[in-house]
C-alpha positions, 0 to 999 in steps of 0.5 A: 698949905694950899700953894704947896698942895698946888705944886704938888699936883702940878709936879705929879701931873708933870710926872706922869706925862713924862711917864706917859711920854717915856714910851712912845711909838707909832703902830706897825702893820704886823708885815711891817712889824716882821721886816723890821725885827730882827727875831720873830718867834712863837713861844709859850712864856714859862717864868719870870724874874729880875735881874740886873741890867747893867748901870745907867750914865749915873752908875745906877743899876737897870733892871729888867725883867727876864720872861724864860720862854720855850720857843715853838717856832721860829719865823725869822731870827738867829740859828740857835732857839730862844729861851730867854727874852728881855723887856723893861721893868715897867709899861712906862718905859716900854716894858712888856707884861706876858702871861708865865703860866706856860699855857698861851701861845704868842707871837713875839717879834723883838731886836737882838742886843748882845746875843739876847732877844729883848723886846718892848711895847712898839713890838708886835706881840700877840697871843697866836690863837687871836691871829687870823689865818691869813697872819699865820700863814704870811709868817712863813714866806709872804711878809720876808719875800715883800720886806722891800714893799713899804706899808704908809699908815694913813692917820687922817683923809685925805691921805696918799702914797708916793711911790708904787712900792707902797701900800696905804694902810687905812685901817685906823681911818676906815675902822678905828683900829690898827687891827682890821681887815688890812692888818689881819687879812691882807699883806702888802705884796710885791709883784712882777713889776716891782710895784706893791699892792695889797693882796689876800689869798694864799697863791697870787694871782692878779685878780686878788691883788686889791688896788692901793687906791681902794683899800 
């Protein structure tokens, strides 16, 4: 009974490290997160319901979850607004949990599939009152026109850069967390040189650029 018991916990334990490992992505400096979606919105979420996904390699059918959306602003992406995004059916593989009672504001970055936006929890979503006014306004032009610059995240010291058109991210290093000062008040920007420094203001003169070797 107890070897049976033993097995059991161990094939739970398996399961849920398998779970956990379903979903798995490195974190991106919301400049970063912008260059690399293909839509990037600000929406308030208004309903929700499964539906059907189509069937996996075993003929089994996938759901997903629909969040119905009304689109505010568009930032980047198709001519046509959203109205629908689509994410998976649980944290576990990546799916997304948004607030539907229609009274927040998010910024939702996600990829095009079929002419559906779908997005997941390696996207950049956030309510839009947490963001710092410097993100807002880098959502108009600053992070599109410096998609060319690469944000490296440094995870341990020492660490470095090894192109000029890079910027070193440090904040998990310097605060502990993927959101501070350079992800919520700085973007990575490309000057006349074609190198890339991290600048914080809202015209770019060359004082402000902070050096990549001093973040």
């Amino acid at each position: 009974m107890n070897s049976c018991l033993v097995a059991l916990a161990i094939l739970f334990l398996v399961r849920v490290e398998e779970m956990a490992e379903a979903c798995s992505c490195s974190p991106a400096h919301p400049q970063q997160a912008f260059c690399n979606s293909d839509v990037v919105i600000m929406a308030k979420v208004v309903g929700m319901q499964e539906v059907d996904g189509g069937n996996d390699v075993y003929g089994n059918t996938i759901k997903r979850i629909r969040y119905d959306v009304k689109q505010i602003k568009m930032f980047k992406g198709p001519t046509q607004d959203i109205d629908a995004i689509y994410t998976a059916p649980s944290s576990a593989v990546c799916g997304v949990t948004l607030d539907t009672n229609g009274n927040k504001e998010y910024l939702i970055t996600g990829k095009m599939e079929a002419g559906m936006m779908h997005v997941t929890l390696c996207d950049f979503i956030e309510k839009w009152e947490t963001l710092s006014a410097m993100q807002k306004k880098s959502l108009i032009q600053r992070y599109e026109t410096s998609c060319d610059c690469r944000i490296t995240r440094c995870t341990s010291i020492p660490c470095m850069i090894s192109s000029p058109a890079e910027c070193l991210w440090t904040d998990w290093v310097m605060e502990k967390t993927v959101n501070g000062e350079q992800a919520k008040h700085y973007a990575c920007i490309k000057r006349n040189d074609d190198s890339c420094a991290w600048y914080r203001g809202s015209v770019p003169p060359r004082k402000d650029f902070l050096d990549i070797e001093d973040p």
